[in-house]
C-alpha positions as CSV (number, residue, x, y, z in Angstrom):
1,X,3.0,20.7,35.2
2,X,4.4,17.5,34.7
3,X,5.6,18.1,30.6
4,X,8.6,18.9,30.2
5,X,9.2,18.8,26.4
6,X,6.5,17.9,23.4
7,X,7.4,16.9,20.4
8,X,5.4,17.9,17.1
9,X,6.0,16.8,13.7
10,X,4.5,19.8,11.4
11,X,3.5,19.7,8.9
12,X,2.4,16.3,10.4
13,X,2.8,12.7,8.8
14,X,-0.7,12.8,7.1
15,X,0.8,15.8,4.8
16,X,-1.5,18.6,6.7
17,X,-0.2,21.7,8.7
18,X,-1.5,21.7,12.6
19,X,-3.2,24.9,12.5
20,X,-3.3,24.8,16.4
21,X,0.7,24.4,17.3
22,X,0.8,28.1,18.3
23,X,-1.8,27.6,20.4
24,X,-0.3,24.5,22.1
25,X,2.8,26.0,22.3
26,X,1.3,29.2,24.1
27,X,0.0,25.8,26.3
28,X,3.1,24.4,27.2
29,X,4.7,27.1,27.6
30,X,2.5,28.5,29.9
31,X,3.8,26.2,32.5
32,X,7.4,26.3,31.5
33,X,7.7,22.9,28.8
34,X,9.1,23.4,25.4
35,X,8.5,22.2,22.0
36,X,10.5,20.6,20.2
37,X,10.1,20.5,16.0
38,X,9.9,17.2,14.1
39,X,11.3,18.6,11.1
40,X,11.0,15.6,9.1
41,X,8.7,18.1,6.5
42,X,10.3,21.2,6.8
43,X,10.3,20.2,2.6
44,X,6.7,21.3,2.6
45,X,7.2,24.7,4.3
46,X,10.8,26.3,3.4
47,X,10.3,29.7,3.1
48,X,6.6,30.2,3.9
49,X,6.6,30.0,7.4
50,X,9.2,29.2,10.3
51,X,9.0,27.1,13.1
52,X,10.2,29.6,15.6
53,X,7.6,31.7,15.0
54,X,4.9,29.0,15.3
55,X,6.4,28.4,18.9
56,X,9.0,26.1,18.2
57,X,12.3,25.6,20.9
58,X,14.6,23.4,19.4
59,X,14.4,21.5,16.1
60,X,15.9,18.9,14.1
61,X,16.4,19.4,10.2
62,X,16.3,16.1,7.6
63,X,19.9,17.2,5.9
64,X,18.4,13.7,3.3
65,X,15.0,15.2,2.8
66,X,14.9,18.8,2.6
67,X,18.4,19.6,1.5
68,X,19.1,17.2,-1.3
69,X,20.9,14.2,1.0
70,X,21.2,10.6,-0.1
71,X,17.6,8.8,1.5
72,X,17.4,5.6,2.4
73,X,19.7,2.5,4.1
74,X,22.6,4.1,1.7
75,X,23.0,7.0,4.1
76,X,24.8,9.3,5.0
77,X,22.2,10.8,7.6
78,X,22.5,13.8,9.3
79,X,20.5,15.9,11.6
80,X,21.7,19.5,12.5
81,X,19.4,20.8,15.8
82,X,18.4,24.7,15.8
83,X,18.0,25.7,19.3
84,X,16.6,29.0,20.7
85,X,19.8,31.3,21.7
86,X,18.4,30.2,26.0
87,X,19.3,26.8,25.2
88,X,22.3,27.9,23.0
89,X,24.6,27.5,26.7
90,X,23.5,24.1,26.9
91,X,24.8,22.5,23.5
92,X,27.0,20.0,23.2
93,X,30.8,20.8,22.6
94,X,32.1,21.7,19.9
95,X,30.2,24.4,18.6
96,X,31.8,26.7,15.9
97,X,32.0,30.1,16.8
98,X,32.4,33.6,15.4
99,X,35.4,36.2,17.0
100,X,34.1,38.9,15.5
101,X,36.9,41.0,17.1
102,X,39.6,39.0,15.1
103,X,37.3,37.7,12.2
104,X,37.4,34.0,12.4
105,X,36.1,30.8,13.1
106,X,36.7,28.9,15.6
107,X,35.5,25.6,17.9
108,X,34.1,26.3,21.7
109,X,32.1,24.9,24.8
110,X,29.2,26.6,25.7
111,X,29.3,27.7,29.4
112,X,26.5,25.0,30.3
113,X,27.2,22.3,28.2
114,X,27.7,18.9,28.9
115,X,30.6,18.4,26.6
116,X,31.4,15.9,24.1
117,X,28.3,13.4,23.3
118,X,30.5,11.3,21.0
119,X,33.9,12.0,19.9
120,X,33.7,11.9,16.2
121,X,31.5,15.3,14.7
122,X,28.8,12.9,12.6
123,X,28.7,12.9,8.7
124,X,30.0,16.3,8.4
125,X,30.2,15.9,4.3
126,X,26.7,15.8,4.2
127,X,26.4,18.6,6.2
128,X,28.3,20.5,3.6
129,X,26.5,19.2,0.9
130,X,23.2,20.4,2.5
131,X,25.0,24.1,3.2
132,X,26.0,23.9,-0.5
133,X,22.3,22.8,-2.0
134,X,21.1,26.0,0.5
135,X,23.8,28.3,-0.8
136,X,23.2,27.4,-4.3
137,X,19.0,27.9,-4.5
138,X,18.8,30.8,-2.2
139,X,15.9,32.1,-0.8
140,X,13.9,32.3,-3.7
141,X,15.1,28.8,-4.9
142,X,14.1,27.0,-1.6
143,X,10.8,28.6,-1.5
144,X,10.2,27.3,-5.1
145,X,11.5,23.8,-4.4
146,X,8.3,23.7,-1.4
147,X,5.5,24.9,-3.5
148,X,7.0,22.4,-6.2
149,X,6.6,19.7,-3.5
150,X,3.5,20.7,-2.2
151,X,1.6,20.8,-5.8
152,X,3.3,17.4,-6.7
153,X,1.7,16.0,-4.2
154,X,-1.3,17.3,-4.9
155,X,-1.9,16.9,-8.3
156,X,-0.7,12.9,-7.6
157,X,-3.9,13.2,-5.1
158,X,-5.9,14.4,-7.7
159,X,-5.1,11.9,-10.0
160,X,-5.3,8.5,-7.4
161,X,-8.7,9.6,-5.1
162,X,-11.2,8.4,-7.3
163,X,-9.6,4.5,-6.9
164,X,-7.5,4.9,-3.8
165,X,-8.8,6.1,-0.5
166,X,-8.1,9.3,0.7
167,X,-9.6,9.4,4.3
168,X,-7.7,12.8,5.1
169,X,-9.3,15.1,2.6
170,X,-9.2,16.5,-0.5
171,X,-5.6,19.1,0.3
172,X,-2.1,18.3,1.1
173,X,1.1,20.0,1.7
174,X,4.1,18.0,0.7
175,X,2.7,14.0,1.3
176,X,-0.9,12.5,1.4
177,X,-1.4,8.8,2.9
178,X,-3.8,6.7,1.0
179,X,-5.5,3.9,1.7
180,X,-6.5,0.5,0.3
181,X,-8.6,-0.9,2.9
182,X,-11.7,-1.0,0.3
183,X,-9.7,-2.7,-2.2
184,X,-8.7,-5.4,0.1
185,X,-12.4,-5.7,1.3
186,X,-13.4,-6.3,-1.9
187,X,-10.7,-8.6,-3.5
188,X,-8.1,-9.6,-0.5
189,X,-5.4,-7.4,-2.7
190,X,-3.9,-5.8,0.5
191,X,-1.1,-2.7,0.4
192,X,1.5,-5.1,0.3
193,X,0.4,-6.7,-2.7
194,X,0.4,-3.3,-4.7
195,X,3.6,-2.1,-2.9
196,X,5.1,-5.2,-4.2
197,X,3.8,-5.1,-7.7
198,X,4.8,-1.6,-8.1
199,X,8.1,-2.9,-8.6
200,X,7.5,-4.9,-11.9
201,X,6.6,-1.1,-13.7
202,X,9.9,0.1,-12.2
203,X,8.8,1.9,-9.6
204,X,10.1,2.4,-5.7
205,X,7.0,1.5,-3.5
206,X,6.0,4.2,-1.5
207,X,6.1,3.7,3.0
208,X,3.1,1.5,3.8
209,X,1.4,0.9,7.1
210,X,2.5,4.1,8.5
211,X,1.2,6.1,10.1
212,X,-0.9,4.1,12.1
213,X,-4.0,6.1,11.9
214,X,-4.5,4.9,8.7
215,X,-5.6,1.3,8.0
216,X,-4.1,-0.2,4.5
217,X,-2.3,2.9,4.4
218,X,0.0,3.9,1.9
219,X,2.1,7.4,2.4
220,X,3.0,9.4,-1.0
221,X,5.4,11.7,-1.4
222,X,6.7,12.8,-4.9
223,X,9.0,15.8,-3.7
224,X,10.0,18.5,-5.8
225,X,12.3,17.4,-8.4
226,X,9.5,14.4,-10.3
227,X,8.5,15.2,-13.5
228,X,4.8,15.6,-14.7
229,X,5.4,12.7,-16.9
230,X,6.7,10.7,-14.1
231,X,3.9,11.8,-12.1
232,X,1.6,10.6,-14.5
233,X,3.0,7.2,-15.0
234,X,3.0,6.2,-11.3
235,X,-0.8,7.1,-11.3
236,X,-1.3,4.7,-14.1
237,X,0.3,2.0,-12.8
238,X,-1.3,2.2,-9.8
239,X,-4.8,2.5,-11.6
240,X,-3.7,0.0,-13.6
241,X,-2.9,-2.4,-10.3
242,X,-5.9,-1.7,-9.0
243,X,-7.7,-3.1,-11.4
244,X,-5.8,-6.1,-12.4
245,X,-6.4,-9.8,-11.2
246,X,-6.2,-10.8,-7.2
247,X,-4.2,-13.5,-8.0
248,X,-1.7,-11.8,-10.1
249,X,-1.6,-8.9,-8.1
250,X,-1.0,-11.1,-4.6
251,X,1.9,-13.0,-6.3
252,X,4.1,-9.9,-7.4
253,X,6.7,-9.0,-8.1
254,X,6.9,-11.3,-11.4
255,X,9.9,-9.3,-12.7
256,X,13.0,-9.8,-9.5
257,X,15.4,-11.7,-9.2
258,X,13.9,-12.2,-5.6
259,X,10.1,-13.1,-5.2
260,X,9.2,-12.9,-1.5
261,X,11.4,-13.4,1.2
262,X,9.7,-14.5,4.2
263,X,10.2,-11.6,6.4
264,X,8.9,-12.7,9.6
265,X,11.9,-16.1,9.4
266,X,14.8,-12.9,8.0
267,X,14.0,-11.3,11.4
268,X,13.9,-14.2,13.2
269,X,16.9,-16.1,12.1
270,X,19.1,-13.4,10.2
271,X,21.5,-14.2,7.9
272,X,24.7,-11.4,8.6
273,X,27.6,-12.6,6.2
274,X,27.9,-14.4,2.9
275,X,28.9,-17.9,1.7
276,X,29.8,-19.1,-2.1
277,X,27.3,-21.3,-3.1
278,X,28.3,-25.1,-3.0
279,X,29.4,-26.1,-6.8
């Protein structure tokens, strides 16, 4: 009686589908709370099933993961909110609405809304570019781009288990999260370590120590658009890793320009702006 909204990443962050939500949304709103939708994965599930029907109220979309936008501290970011049409009068102002008595477009206040939030409309060209990307695949397309992600994922899975702890099973949808916990019980070689020796083969490190659940955890997610190839050659390198010497391993990356900064002193004392180096 006291909930008022839940919020539910699904698929969740360990790459599996909560098989339960319309049951704990039946729950919630049972006694009048709502659900709100995560959709940080919708990549995983784009035509196969859709969150209103799985009890969903309102939802956020990931314009820079599911519909092709820049990811990363680069940016832009977006994140468009779908809303049942009973919330619909409580939006924020603008919304874009259709006369269809004179056949345009045009901006409006919902009757309940608050107003304005911010007075600029956000990073409205990635919006387009996300409209465009959506436009472009289709239906079909979109659907094809999830099962893509989905059996990336899993066949990288396939290919790390046997040297890389998987403690969520054997299935994914879009992301698994592995684990090296028995690797640093056994040599001191910790995530970190392999994260940051990932980047002498030329590879991004995947997000590490999240989620939480996980100890030593390492989350993979290969998307839709890798190749086999490339697939194949992030497996080996982290075979490869896992097998090479502690100390070599623990003192990556060998190939930067930058070592290791000392992360805990950067946050501390930050350095914001830039001086030429004394000649």
């Amino acid at each position: 009686e006291r909930t008022a909204v839940f919020m539910v990443t699904n698929p969740n962050t360990l790459g599996l589908f909560e098989r339960d939500i319309a049951k704990v949304a039946d729950m919630l709103h049972s006694v009048g709370g709502l659900v709100y939708i995560d959709g940080a994965n919708m990549n995983a599930i784009l035509g196969k099933t859709r969150p209103g029907d799985f009890g969903g109220d309102m939802m956020h979309y990931n314009v820079h993961k599911t519909f092709t936008g820049p990811h990363g501290a680069g940016g832009p970011g977006a994140g468009p909110i779908a809303v049942r049409d009973f919330l619909a009068p409580f939006l924020p102002a603008p919304v874009v609405t259709y006369d269809t008595a004179k056949n345009w477009y045009s901006l409006s206040t919902p009757v309940k809304s608050i107003g304005h939030v911010r007075t600029f409309f956000g990073n409205v060209g990635i919006l387009l570019r996300g409209y465009f990307y959506i436009r472009t695949l289709g239906g079909k397309g979109l659907r094809e781009a999830s099962e893509n992600a989905v059996l990336n994922a899993n066949y990288l899975l396939s290919q790390v288990k046997d040297f890389l702890e998987v403690p969520h099973g054997d299935r994914c949808m879009h992301e698994f999260v592995a684990s090296a916990r028995k690797i640093k019980e056994q040599s001191g070689v910790t995530t970190m370590d392999i994260a940051k020796r990932l980047l002498d083969y030329g590879f991004h490190a995947p997000t590490v120590y999240f989620p939480l659940v996980v100890e030593e955890a390492m989350m993979i997610e290969p998307t839709e658009t890798e190749s086999l190839q490339t697939l194949d050659a992030f497996a080996t390198a982290l075979r490869t890793i896992c097998n090479e010497p502690a100390d070599l391993v623990k003192g990556a990356p060998h190939t930067t320009a930058v070592c290791r900064p000392d992360e805990v002193n950067a946050a501390r004392k930050p350095v914001l702006c830039w001086s030429a180096p004394e000649c």
